[in-house]
BAZAVO-67353 format. One line per 5 residues: number of its first residue (from 1); their letters; for each residue x, y, z of C-alpha. Coordinates in nm, 2 decimals. Last residue first. Layout:
! residues N
NUM	A	X:Y:Z  ...
***
This chain:
! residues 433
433	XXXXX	-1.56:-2.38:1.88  -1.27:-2.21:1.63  -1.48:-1.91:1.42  -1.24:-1.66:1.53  -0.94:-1.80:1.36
428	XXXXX	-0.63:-1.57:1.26  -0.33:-1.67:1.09  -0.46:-2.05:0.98  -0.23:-2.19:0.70  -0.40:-2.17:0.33
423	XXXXX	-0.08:-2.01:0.22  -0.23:-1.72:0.40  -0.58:-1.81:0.58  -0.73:-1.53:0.78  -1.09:-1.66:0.94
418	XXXXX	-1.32:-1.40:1.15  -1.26:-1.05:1.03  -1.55:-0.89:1.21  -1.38:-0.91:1.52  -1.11:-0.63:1.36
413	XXXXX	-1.36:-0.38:1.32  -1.36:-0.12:1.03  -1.44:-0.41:0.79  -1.76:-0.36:0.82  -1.74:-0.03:0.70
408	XXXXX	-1.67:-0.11:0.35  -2.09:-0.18:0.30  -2.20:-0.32:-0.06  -1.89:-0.55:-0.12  -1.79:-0.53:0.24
403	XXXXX	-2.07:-0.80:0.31  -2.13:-0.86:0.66  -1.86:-1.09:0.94  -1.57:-1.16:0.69  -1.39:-1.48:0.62
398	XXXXX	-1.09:-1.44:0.44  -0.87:-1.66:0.21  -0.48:-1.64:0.12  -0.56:-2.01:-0.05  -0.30:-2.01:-0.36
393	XXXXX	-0.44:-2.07:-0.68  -0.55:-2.41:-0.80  -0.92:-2.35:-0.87  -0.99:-1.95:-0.86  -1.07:-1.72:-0.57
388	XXXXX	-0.88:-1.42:-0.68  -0.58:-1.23:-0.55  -0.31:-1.43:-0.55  -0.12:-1.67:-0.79  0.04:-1.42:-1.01
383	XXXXX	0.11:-1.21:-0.72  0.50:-1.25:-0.64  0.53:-1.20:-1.06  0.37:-0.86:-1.05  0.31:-0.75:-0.72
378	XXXXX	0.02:-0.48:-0.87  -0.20:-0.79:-1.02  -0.22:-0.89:-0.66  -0.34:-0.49:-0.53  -0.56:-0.54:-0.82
373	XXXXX	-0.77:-0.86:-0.74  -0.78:-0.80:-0.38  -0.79:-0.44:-0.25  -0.87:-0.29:-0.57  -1.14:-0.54:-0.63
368	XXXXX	-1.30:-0.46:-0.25  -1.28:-0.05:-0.41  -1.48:-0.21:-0.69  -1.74:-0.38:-0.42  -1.78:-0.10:-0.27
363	XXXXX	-1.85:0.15:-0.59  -1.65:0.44:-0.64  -1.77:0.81:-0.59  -1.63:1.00:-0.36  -1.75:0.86:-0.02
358	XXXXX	-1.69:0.52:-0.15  -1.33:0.65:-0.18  -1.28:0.78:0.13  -1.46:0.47:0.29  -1.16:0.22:0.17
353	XXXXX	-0.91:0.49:0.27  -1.08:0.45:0.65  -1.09:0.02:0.61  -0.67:0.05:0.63  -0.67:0.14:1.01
348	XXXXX	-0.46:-0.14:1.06  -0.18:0.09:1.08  -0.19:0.46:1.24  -0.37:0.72:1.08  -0.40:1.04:1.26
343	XXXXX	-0.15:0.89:1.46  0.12:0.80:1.19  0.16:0.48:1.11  0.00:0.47:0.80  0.12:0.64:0.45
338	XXXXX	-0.14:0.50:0.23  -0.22:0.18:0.06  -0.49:0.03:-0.17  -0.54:-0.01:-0.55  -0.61:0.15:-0.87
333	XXXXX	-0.54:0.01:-1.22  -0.69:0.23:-1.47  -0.96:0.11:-1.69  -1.08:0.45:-1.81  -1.37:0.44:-1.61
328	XXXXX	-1.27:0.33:-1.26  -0.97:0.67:-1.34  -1.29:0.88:-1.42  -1.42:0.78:-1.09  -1.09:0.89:-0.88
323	XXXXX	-1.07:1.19:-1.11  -1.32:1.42:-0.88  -1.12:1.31:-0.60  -0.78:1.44:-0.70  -0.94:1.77:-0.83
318	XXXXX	-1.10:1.85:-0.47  -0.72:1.76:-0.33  -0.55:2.00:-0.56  -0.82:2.29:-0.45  -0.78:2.19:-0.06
313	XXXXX	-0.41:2.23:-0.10  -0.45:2.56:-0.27  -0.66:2.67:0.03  -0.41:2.56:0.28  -0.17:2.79:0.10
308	XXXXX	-0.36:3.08:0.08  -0.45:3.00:0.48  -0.09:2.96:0.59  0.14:2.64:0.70  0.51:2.73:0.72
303	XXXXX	0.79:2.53:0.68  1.13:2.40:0.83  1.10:2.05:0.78  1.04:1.81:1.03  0.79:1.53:0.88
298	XXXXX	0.52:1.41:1.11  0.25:1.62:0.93  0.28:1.97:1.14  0.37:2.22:0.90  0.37:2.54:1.11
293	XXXXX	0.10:2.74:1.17  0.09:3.10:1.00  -0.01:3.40:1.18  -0.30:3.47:1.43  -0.56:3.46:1.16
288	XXXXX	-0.48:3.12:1.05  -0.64:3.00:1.36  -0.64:2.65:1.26  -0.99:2.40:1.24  -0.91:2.37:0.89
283	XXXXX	-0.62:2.20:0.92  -0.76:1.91:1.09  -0.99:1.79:0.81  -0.72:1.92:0.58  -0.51:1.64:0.70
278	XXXXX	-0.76:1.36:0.78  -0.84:1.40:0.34  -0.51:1.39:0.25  -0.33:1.14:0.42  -0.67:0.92:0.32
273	XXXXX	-0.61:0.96:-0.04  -0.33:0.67:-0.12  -0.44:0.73:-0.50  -0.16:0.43:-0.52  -0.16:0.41:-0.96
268	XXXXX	-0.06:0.10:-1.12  0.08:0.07:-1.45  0.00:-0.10:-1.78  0.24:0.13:-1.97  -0.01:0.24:-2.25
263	XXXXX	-0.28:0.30:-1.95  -0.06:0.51:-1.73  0.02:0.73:-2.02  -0.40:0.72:-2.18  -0.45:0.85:-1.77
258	XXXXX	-0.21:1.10:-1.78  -0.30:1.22:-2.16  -0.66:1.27:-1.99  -0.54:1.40:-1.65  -0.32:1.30:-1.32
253	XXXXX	-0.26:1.54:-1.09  -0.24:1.39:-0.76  -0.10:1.05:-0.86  -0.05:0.94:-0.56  0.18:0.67:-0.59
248	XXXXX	0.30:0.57:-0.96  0.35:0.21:-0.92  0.52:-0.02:-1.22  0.77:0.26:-1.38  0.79:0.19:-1.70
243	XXXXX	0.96:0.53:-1.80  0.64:0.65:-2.02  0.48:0.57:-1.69  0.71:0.78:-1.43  0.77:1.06:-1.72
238	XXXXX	0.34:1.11:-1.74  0.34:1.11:-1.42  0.61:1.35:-1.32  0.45:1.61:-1.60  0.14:1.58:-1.42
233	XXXXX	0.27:1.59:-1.04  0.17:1.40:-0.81  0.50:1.12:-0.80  0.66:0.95:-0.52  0.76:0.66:-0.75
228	XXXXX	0.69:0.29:-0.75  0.95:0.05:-0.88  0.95:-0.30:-0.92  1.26:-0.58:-0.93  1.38:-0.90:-1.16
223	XXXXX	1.70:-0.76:-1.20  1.67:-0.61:-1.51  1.33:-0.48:-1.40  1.55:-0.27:-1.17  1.81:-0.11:-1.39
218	XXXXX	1.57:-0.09:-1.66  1.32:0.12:-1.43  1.65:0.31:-1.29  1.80:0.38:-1.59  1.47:0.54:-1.73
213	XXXXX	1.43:0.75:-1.40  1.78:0.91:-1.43  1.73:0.94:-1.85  1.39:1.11:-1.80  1.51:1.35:-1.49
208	XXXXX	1.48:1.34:-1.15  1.34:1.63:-0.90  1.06:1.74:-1.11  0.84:2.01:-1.18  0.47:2.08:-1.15
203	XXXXX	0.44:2.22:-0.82  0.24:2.03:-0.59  0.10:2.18:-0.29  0.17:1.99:0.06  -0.02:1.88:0.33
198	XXXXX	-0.12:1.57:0.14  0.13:1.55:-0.20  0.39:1.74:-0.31  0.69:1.70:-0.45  0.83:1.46:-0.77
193	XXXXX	1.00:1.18:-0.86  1.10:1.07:-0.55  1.25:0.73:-0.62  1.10:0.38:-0.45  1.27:0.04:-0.60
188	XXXXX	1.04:-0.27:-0.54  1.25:-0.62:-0.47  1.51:-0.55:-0.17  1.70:-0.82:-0.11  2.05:-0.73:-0.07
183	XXXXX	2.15:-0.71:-0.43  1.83:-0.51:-0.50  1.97:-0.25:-0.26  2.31:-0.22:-0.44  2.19:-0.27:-0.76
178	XXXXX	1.93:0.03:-0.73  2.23:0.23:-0.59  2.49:0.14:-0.83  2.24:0.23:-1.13  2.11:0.56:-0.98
173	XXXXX	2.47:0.72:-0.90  2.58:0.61:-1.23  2.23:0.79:-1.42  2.30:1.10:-1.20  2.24:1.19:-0.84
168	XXXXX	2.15:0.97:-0.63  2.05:1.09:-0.16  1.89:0.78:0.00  1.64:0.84:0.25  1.49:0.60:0.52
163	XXXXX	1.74:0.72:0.79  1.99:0.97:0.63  2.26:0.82:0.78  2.58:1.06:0.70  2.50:1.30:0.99
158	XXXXX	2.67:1.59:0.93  2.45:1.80:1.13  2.39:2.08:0.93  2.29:1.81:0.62  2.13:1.57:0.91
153	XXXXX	1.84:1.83:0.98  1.66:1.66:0.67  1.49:1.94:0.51  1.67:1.97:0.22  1.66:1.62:0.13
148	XXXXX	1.32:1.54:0.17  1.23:1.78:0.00  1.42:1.68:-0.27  1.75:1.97:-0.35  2.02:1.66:-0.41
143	XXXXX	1.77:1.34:-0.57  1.61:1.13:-0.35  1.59:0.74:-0.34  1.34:0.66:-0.09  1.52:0.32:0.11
138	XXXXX	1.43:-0.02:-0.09  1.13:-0.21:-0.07  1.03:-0.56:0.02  0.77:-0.73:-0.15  0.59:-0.92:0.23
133	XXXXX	0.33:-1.19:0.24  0.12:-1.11:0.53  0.25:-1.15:0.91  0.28:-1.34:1.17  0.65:-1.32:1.38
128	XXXXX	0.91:-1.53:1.41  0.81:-1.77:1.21  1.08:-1.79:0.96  0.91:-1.70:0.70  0.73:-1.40:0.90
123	XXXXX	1.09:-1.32:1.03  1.23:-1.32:0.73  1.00:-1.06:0.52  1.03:-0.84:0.86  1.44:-0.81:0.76
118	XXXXX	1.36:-0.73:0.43  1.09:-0.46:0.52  1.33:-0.31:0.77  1.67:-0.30:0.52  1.82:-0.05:0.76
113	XXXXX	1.59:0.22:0.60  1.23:0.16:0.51  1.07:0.28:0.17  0.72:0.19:0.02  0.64:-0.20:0.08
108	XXXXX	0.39:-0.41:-0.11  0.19:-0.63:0.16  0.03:-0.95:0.08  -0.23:-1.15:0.37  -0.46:-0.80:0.46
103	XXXXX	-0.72:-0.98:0.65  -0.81:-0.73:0.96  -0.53:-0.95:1.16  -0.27:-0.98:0.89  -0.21:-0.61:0.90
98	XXXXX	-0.21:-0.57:1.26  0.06:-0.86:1.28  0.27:-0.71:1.02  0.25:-0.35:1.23  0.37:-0.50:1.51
93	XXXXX	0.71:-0.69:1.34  0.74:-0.36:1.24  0.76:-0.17:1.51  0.96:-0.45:1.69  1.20:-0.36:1.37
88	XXXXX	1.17:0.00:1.42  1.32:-0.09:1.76  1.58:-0.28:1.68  1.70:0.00:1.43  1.75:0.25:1.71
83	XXXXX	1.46:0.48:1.72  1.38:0.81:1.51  1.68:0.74:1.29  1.38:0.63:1.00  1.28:0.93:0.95
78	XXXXX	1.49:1.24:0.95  1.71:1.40:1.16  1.55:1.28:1.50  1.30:1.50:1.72  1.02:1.30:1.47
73	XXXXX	0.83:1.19:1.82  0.90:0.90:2.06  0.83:0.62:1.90  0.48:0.46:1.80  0.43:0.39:1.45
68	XXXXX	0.64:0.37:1.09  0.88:0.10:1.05  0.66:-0.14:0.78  0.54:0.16:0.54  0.31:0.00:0.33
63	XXXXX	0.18:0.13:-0.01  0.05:-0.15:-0.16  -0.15:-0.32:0.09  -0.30:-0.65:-0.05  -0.64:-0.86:0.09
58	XXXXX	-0.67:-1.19:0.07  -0.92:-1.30:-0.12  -1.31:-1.31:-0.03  -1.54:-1.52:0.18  -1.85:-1.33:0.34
53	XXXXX	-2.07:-1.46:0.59  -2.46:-1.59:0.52  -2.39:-1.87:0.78  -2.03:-1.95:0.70  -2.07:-2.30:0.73
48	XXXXX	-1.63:-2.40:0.78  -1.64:-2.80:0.72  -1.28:-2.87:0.83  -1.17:-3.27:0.70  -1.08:-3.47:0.89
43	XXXXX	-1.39:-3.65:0.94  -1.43:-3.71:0.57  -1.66:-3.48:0.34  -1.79:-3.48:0.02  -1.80:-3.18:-0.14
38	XXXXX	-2.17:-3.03:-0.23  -2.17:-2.89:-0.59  -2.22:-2.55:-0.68  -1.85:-2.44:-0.75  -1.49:-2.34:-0.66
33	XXXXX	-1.23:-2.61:-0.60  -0.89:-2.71:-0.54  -0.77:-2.40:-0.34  -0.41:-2.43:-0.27  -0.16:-2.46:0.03
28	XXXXX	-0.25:-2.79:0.16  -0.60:-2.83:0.03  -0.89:-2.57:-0.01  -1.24:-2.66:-0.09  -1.46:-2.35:-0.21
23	XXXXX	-1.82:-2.41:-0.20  -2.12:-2.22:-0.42  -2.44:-2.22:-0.30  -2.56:-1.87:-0.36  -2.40:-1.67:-0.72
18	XXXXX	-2.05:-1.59:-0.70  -2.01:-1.18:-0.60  -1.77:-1.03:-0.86  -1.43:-0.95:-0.92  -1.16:-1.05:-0.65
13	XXXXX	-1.39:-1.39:-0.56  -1.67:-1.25:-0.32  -1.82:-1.58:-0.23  -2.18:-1.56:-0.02  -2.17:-1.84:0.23
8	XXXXX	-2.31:-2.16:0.27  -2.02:-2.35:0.26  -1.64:-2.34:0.33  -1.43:-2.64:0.27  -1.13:-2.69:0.49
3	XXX	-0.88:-3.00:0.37  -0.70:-3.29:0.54  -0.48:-3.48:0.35
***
């Protein structure tokens, strides 16, 4: 069988830079071999020189929101009623393709209504559309009083779709809901813990309690599922990961006894810091002297921006970052994903979040291990196989123009990605004579 074998390159293999020389041979679906020796070669086979280029894993997103991009505004109840469900699904089927195209080959999703991220999983297996791998989430499930739930017009409406939320209350509420969703494919379970986050302060109290978030972790991993939370707040944290809950997303708060929680429970955290960091860079720039603006951060709720509050976003945000290296430190589990598809952020835009960290403290090439070796470790059992460059994995392989283990910016342009393999099929080949 015919096989690709990539030389003279520098091999980036989900946690360190190989030393020069080595080749990795991939067959069929697999990589067969890692190592210093020259393969020998037929004439079918695919001799990839990478000239000094990079070859790494596959890149995971683990906060991905597949319905979210261009509609026509947030006029709608909530999100996900903003466009007919065919829509969102072109949207989605659009947002795969960007993905795949700057080398992201696994996606973890983070709430979708009308079963988006299911529906998109199919379609990339069936060809339909390219696209990474795809864990499929359920809708947000919100407790009566979220956020989310009070300021979704549909309550005065009466509209009984709530778009990408989904209103539980109790532990029997939670445990019909989570089987529900699972039943029909979903396989991560999102709750909103707690609120805050971004453009928002964080109060430290929470929506659900212990025994509602405790059924739905054993619920879920029960039936073979995730679940991440909406959760900044410290006491929010410290019940997500004492719960089991497998991705605690954002994590805005989290401290010492945070941190030894998260640790205990082998959980992954979703800093997901870029929301906040183009947020208050264009919240700043308001006139706060001419009243208070209001919140303007694609979610319709009926709120007011002012400078007090601004300012206490700013100090949460400050103690956010000045954890992210403590979190490297400790050991903690960190990986990639944010809320894109907004226009201040809009998908395929992921290599911005990998520069927000660099610029507060992390190391490229362990922001490049959060991306790859983490964000697979984060899938669980769909990512037991990915992640690394390792004899007789899977071959979800990319070949990137520069080094984005010293410099993250390179992969701000798309034409440096050169070579996507998922599966070790070709998704993306630049390097083709």
């Amino acid at each position: 069988m015919a096989r690709t074998i990539f030389t003279n390159g520098r091999v980036f293999d989900g946690s360190e830079v190989r030393s020069g020389g080595t080749t990795v041979v991939v067959e069929d679906r697999r990589i067969v071999s890692v190592g210093k020796t020259d393969a020998k070669t037929t004439k079918a086979d695919r001799v990839v020189d990478l000239g000094g280029r990079t070859l790494m894993p596959g890149m995971v997103q683990c906060h991905f929101h597949s319905g979210f991009g261009p509609d026509a505004g947030n006029a709608s109840p909530y999100l996900g009623l903003n466009m007919p469900p065919a829509y969102l699904g072109m949207v989605a089927a659009k947002n795969a393709q960007l993905a795949i195209d700057v080398g992201v080959t696994s996606m973890i999703g983070s709430s979708n209504g009308d079963l988006l991220d299911v529906s998109l999983k199919e379609a990339i297996l069936l060809g339909l559309t390219r696209g990474p791998r795809v864990v499929p989430c359920t809708r947000e499930m919100v407790t009566s009083g979220d956020a989310a739930d009070g300021d979704n017009r549909a309550w005065f409406m009466g509209v009984q779709n709530h778009g990408l939320i989904r209103r539980v209350d109790g532990v029997e509420s939670i445990r019909q809901a989570v089987r529900e969703e699972v039943g029909r494919g979903c396989e991560v379970v999102k709750l909103s813990i707690s609120n805050g986050h971004g453009s928002m302060p964080i109060p430290d109290w929470n929506y659900f309690t212990k025994e509602e978030v405790e059924v739905a972790v054993d619920t879920a991993h029960n039936l073979g599922a995730l679940v991440r939370a909406h959760c900044p707040s410290r006491s929010g944290i410290l019940m997500a990961a004492r719960a089991g809950v497998d991705l605690i997303d954002h994590a805005d708060m989290i401290d010492e006894e945070g941190i030894e929680a998260v640790l205990a429970a082998d959980a992954t955290v979703v800093p997901s810091c870029l929301w906040s960091e183009r947020f208050m860079t264009f919240a700043q720039s308001w006139d706060y002297a001419n009243g208070p603006f209001p919140i303007n951060d694609g979610f319709p709720r009926p709120q007011w921006q002012t400078a007090e509050r601004l300012a206490q976003i700013q100090r949460e945000y400050e103690y956010t970052a000045s954890m992210l290296p403590r979190l490297v430190e400790a050991g903690v589990r960190c990986v990639l994903g944010d809320d894109y598809g907004f226009a201040m952020m809009p998908h395929g835009d992921y290599a911005s979040e990998m520069a927000v960290y660099v610029k507060h403290g992390i190391e490229p090439i362990e922001v490049m291990r959060w991306a790859t070796r983490n964000g697979a470790q984060a899938m669980g059992r769909h990512g037991t196989e990915l992640g690394r460059i390792e004899a007789g994995l899977l071959a979800d392989l990319v070949v990137v123009e520069g080094d984005p283990t010293v410099d993250v910016s390179v992969l701000h342009d798309p034409a440096n990605v050169k070579l996507v393999l998922k599966d070790g099929a070709v998704q993306k080949d630049l390097l083709a004579s």
